[in-house]
LUMKOLVO-983092 format. One record per residue (C-alpha): residue number from 1; residue in one letter; x, y, z. Coordinates in nm, 2 decimals. Layout:
<tinus>
   lose   lolum     east    north       up
    NUM       A        X        Y        Z
...
</tinus>
This chain:
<tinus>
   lose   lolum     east    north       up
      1       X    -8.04    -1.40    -5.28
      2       X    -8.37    -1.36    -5.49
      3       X    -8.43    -1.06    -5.64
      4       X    -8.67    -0.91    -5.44
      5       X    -8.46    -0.91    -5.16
      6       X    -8.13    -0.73    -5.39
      7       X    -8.42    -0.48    -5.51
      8       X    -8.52    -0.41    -5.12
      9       X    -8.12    -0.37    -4.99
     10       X    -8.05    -0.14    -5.35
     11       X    -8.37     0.09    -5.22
     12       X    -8.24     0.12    -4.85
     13       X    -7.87     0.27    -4.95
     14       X    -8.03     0.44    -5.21
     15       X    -8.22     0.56    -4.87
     16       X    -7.90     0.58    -4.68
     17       X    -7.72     0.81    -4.95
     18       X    -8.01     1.06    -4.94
     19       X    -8.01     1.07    -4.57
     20       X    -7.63     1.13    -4.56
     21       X    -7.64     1.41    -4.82
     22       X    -7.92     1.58    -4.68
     23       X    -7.69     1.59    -4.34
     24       X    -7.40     1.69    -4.56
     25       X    -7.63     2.00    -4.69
     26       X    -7.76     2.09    -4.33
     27       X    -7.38     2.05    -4.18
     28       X    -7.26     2.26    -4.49
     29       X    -7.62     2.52    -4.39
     30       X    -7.47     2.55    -4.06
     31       X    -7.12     2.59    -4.13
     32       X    -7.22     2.90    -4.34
     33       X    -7.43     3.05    -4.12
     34       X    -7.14     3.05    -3.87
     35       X    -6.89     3.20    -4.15
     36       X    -7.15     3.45    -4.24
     37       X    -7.20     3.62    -3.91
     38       X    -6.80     3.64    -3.85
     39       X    -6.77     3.80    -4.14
     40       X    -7.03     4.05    -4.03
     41       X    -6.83     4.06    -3.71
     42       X    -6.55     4.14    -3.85
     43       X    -6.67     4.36    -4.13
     44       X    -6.45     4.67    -4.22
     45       X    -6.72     4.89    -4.16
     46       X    -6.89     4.75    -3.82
     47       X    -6.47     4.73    -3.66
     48       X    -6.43     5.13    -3.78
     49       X    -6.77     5.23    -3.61
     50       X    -6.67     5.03    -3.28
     51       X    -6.30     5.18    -3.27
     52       X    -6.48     5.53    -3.36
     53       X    -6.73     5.45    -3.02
     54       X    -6.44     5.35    -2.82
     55       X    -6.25     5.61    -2.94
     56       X    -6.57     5.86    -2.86
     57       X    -6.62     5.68    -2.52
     58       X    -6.29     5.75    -2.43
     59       X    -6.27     6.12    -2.54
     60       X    -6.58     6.16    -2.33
     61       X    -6.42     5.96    -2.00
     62       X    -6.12     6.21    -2.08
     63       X    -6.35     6.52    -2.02
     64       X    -6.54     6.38    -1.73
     65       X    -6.22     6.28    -1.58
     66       X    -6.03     6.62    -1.63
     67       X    -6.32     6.84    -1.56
     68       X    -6.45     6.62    -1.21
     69       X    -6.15     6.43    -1.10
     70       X    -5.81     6.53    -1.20
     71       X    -5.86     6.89    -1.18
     72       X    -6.00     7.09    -0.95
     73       X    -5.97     7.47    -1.15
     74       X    -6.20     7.30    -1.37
     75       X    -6.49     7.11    -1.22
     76       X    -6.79     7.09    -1.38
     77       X    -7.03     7.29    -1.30
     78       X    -7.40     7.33    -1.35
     79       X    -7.70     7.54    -1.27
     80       X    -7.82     7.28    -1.02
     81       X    -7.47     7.18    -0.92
     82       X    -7.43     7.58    -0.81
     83       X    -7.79     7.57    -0.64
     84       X    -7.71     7.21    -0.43
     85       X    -7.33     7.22    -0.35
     86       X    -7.17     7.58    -0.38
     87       X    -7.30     7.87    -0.19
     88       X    -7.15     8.00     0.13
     89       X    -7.04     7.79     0.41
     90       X    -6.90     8.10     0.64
     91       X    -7.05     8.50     0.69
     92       X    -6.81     8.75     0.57
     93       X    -6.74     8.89     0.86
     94       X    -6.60     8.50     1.03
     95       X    -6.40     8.50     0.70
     96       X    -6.28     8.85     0.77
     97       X    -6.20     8.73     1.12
     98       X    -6.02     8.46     1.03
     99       X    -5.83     8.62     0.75
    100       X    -5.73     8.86     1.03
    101       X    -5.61     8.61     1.30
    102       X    -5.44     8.31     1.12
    103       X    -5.12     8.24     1.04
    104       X    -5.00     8.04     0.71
    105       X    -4.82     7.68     0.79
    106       X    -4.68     7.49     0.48
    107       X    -4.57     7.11     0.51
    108       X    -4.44     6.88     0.21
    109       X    -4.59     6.55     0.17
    110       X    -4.47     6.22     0.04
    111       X    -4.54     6.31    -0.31
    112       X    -4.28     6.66    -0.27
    113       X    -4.57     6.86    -0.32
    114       X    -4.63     7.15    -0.06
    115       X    -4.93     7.20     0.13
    116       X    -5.12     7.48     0.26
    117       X    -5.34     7.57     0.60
    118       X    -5.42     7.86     0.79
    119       X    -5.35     7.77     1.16
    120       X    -5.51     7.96     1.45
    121       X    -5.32     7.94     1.76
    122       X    -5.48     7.98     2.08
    123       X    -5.31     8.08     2.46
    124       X    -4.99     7.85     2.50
    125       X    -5.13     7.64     2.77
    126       X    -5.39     7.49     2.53
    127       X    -5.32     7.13     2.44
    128       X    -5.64     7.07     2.23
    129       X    -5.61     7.09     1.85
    130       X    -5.88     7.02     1.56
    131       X    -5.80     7.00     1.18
    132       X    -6.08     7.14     0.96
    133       X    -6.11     7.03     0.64
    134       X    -6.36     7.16     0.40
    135       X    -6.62     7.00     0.13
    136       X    -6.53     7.01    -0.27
    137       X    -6.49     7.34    -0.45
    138       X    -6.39     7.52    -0.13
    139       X    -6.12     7.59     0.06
    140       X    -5.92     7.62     0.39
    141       X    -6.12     8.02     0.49
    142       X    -6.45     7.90     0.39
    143       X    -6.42     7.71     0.68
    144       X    -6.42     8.02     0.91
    145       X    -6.76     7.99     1.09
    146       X    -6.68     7.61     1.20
    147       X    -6.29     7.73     1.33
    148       X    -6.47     8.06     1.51
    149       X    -6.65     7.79     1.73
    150       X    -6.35     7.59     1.80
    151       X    -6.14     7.84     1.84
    152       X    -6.38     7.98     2.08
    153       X    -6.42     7.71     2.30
    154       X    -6.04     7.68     2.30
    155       X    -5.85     7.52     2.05
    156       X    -5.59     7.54     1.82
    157       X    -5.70     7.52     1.47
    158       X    -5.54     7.38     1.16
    159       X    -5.76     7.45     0.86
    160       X    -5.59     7.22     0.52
    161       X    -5.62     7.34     0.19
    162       X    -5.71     6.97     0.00
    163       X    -5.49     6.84    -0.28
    164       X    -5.62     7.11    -0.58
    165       X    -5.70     7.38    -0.35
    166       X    -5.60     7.73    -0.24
    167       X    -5.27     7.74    -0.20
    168       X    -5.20     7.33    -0.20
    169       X    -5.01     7.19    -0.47
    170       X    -5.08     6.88    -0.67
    171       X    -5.37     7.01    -0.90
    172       X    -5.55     6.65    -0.90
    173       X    -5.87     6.60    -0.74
    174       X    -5.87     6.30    -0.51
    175       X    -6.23     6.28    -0.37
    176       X    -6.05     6.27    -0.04
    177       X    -5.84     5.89    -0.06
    178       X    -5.52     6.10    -0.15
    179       X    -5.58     6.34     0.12
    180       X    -5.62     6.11     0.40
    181       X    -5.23     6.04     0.40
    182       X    -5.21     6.44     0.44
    183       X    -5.43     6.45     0.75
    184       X    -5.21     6.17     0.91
    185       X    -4.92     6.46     0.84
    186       X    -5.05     6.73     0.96
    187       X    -5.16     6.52     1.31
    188       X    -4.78     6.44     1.31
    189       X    -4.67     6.76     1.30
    190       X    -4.94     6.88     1.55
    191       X    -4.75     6.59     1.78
    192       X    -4.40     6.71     1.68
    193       X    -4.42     7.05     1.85
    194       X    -4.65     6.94     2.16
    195       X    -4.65     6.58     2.25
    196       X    -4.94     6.62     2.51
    197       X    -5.14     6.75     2.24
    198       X    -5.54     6.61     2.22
    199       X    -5.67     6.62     1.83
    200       X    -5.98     6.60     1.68
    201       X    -6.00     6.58     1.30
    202       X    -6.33     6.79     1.17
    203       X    -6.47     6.78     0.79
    204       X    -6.77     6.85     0.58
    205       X    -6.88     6.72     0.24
    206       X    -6.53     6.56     0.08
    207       X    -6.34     6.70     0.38
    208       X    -6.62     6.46     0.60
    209       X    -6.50     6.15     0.39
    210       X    -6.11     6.21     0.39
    211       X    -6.13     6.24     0.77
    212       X    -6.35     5.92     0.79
    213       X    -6.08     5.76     0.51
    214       X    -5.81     5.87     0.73
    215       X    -5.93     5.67     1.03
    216       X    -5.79     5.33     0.93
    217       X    -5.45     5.48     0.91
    218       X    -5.17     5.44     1.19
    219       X    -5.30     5.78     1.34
    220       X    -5.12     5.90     1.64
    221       X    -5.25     5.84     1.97
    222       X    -5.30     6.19     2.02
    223       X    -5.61     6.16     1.80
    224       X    -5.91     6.13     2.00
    225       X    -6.20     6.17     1.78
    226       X    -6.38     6.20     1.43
    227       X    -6.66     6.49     1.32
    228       X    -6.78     6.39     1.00
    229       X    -7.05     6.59     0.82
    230       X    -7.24     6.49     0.50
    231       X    -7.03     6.27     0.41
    232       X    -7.01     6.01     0.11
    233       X    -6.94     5.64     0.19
    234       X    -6.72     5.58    -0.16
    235       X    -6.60     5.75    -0.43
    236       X    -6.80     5.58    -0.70
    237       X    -7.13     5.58    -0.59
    238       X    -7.10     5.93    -0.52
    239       X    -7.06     5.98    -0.89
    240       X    -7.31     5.76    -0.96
    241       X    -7.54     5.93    -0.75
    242       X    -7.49     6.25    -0.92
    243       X    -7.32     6.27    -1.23
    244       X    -7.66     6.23    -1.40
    245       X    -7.90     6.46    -1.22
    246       X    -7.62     6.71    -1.16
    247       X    -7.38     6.70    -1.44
    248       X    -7.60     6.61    -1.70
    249       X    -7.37     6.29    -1.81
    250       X    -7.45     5.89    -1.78
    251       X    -7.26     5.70    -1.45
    252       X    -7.25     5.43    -1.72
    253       X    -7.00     5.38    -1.87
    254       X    -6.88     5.71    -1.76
    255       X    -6.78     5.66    -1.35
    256       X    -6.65     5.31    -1.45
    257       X    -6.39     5.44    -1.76
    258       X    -6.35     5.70    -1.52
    259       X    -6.24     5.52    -1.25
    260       X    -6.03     5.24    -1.49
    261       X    -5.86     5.59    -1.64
    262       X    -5.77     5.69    -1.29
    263       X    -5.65     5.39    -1.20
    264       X    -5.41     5.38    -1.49
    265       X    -5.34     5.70    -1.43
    266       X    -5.33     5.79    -1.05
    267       X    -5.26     5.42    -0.91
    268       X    -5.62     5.45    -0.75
    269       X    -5.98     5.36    -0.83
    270       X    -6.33     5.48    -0.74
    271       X    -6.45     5.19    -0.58
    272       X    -6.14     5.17    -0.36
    273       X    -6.19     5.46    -0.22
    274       X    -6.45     5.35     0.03
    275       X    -6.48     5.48     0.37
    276       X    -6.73     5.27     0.50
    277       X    -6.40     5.02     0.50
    278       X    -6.17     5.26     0.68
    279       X    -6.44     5.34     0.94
    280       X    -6.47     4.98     1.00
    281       X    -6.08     4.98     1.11
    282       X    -6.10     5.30     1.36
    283       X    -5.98     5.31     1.68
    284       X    -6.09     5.63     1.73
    285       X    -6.52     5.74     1.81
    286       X    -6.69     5.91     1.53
    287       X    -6.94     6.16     1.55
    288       X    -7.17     6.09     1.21
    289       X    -7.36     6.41     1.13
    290       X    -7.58     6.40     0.81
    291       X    -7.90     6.66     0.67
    292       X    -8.20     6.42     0.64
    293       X    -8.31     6.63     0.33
    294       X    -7.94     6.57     0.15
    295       X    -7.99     6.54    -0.21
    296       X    -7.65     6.48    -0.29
    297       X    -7.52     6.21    -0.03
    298       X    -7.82     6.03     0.03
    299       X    -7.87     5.99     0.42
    300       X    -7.88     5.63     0.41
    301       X    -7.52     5.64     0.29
    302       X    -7.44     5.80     0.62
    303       X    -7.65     5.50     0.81
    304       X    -7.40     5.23     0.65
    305       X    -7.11     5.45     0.77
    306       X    -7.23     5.49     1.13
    307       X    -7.34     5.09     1.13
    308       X    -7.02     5.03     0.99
    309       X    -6.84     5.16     1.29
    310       X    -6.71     4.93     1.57
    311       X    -6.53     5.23     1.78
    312       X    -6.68     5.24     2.10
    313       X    -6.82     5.61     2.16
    314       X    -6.92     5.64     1.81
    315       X    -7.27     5.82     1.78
    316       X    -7.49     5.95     1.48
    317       X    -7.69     6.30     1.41
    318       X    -7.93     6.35     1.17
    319       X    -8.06     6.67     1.12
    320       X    -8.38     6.64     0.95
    321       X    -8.46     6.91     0.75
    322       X    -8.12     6.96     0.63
    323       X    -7.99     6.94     0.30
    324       X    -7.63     6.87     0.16
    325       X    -7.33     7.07     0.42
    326       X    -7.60     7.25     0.57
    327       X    -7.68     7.09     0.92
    328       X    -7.47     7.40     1.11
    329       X    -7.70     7.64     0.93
    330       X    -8.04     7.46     0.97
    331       X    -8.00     7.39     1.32
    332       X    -7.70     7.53     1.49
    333       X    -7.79     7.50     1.83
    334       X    -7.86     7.10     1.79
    335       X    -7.56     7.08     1.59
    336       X    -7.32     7.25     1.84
    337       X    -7.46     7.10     2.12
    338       X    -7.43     6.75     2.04
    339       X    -7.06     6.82     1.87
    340       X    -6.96     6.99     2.19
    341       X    -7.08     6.69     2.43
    342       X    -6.88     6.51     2.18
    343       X    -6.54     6.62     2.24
    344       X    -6.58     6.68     2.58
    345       X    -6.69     6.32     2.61
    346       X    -6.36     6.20     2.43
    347       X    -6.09     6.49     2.53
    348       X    -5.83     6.50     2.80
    349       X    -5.69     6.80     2.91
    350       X    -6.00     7.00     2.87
    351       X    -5.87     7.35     2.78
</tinus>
């Protein structure tokens, strides 16, 4: 081999070497990177300050949860909440009346906790019964004005305190999905003591959902109809809708610990509370009634429900001007009349 040719192969893995350590020193570059950011990850410091936000996060969830789920002596409660959702729902004097004229009826559900109603009963040849059930933060005699109507045009009249409410045991807010199970009770007993009985279940606000909830359930075939006003299609986007504007809080990650919390702690979850699924399982019509100036259950959330709906007789009401549980009071003469036509289209044994 001449010599330029062992000077030529000594410069190439001279060559070679360089090339291999220079891939050794970008190899050994990139290796330390990688070691340099988990040991950022998993500094002392940056671990504490993400247990301290989880810990915060869930201290906040805790709050949320006990003040606007689990406990209904302690909702939240705001300026705007105060001006949007509470107010009066019934005149004195309907209260008065029905203070005056019901009786108190007590049943014990699955859960051995007792529940309360006021019950209105009407001349002993009536076979036509409705169960009132009233929006959050109210109970059973706010409901007076709606049970004066009914009550009037015949009926018998149950009127449920909700889980959390008056005189109802089981101080845990449900949003309705709990409740539904004590509708399908008090329809039973109804159906105990008169089994030619024709009901109608009747709600507004969360009282509107838990009926609509409770129509998937094996309800008797004494239940001839739905009246739903203002109400939500599911649990969660209700919060979302309104746990910012009204409660001054983020929906996330707020309504989604929430509803993780509740599930841990109540065997149920926002988002399976939906009643746009129920209402896709009735056998029974519904009468969809919604405000078209709600600013709490957006009325579009009342078109899913109503296009949700396969039961033949079903119809929807929208009264335009209306905001959130008020359609009786903004138009009352729209609202009764298409309600009345309602059950007269779906009752037998007209009283």
């Amino acid at each position: 081999m001449s010599e330029n040719t062992e000077l030529q192969n000594a410069e190439q893995t001279e060559d070679n070497e360089e090339v291999y350590e220079d891939e050794q020193e970008e190899y050994v570059y990139t290796e330390s990177k990688v070691v340099t950011l988990l040991k950022r990850i998993f500094n002392k410091k940056v671990i504490a300050i993400v247990v301290a936000l989880v810990i915060l996060i869930q201290v906040l969830t805790s709050v949320i949860v006990s003040g606007l789920v689990l406990d209904a002596d302690k909702f939240i409660k705001s300026e705007k909440s105060e001006k949007i959702i509470y107010g009066e729902l019934s005149d004195k004097s309907y209260v008065e009346w029905l203070s005056g004229k019901a009786t108190h009826k007590y049943i014990e559900n699955s859960e051995k906790s007792k529940l309360h109603a006021l019950e209105l009963k009407n001349y002993d040849t009536s076979h036509s019964y409705i169960i009132v059930c009233h929006p959050m933060t109210f109970k059973a005699e706010d409901m007076a004005v709606y049970a004066y109507h009914f009550y009037d045009l015949g009926f018998n009249v149950i009127l449920p305190d909700a889980r959390g409410y008056g005189e109802s045991e089981y101080k845990k807010l449900n949003m309705g999905w709990l409740d539904r199970h004590d509708i399908l009770l008090w329809s039973e007993e109804i159906v105990k003591t008169d089994s030619k009985a024709n009901i109608f279940l009747f709600g507004v606000g969360m009282g509107g959902s838990t009926v609509l909830m409770a129509s998937s359930l094996e309800l008797p075939d004494n239940v001839k109809g739905i009246i739903s006003d203002s109400a939500y299609a599911d649990v969660q986007e209700a919060f979302k809708e309104n746990i910012k504007d009204i409660y001054g809080v983020p929906s996330f990650p707020v309504v989604n610990m929430a509803s993780l919390y509740v599930k841990l702690t109540e065997g149920w979850s926002f988002k399976e509370a939906d009643a746009i699924e129920q209402v896709k399982n009735s056998k029974v019509p519904i009468l969809f009634i919604h405000g078209g100036e709600d600013e709490v259950v957006p009325v579009s959330q009342s078109n899913d429900l109503y296009e949700s709906c396969s039961a033949k007789g079903s119809d929807h009401l929208l009264i335009s001007s209306a905001p959130h549980a008020k359609t009786l009071e903004t138009n009352a003469e729209k609202y009764w009349s298409n309600v009345d036509l309602f059950i007269l289209d779906n009752i037998e044994n007209t009283p």
